[in-house]
N, C-alpha and C positions, 0 to 999 in steps of 0.2 A: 616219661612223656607227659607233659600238661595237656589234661581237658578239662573243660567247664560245658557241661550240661546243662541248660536253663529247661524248664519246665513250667506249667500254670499259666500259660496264656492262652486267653477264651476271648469268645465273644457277650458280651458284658454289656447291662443296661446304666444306662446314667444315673447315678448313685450308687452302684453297686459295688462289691467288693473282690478283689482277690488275689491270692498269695503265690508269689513267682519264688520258686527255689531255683538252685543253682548247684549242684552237685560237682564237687572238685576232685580232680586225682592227678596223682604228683607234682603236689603244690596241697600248701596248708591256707585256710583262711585264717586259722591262725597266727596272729607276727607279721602280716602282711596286709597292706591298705586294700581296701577293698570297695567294691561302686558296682553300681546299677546305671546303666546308660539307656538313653531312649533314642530314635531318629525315625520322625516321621517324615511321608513323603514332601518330598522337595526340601527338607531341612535340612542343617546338619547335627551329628549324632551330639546332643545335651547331656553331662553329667545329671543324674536325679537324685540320686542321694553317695555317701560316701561315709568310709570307716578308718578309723585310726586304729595301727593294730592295739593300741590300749583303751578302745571304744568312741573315742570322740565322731560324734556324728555331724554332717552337712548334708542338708538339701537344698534343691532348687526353693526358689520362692516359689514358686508354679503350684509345689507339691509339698509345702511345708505344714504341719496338719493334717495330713491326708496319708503321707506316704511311711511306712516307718522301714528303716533296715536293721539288719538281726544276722546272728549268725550263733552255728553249732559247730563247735569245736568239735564233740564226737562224732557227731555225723559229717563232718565239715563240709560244711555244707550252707551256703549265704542264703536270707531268702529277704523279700522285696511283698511288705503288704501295704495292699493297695486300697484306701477306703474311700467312699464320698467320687467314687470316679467320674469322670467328666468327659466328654466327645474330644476335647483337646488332650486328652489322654492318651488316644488310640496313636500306635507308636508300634515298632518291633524293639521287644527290651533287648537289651543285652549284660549279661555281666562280667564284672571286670578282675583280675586282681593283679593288682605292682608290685612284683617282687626284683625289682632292678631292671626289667622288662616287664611290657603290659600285656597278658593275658586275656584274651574275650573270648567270650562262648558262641554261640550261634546265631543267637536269637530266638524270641518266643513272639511271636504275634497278641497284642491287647487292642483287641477293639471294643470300644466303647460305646454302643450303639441303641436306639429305640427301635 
């Protein structure tokens, strides 16, 4: 059985920082594409960053500079850091992984706020 776990979402001031893990079981982030999605109210859910399983990265322009993705093999486990945050930020993350089917975790709440 596939789960994805997201964890690290807080309430956050503009400029701030912070690191969203993603915890996987039965399913590797390794070998398999992998993404951070975002959808704030009234949107639809935005890809924000994305992995090749031999590391090639994409991000949104939104979040280019700012955002970085990463992953551990042993721990396997994705994670999403988040720097220089912005009110347009504030989003429920989600993350992803494509293994011939799309995989999403929960969601983790990032608000961005003063």
């Amino acid at each position: 059985q596939v789960r994805l776990v997201e964890s690290g979402g807080a309430l956050v001031q503009p400029g701030g920082s912070l690191r969203l893990s993603c915890a996987a079981s039965g399913i590797l982030v390794r070998g398999n594409t992998i993404g951070w999605y975002r959808q704030a109210p009234g949107k639809e859910r935005e890809l924000v960053a994305g992995m090749t399983p031999p590391g090639d990265t994409r991000y949104a322009e939104s979040v280019k500079g700012r955002f970085t993705i990463s992953r551990d093999h042993y721990k396997n486990t994705m994670y999403l850091q988040m720097n220089s945050l912005k009110p347009e930020d504030t989003a429920v993350y989600y993350c992803g992984i494509n293994a011939g089917h799309n995989y999403r975790g929960q969601g983790t709440q990032v608000t961005v706020s003063s």
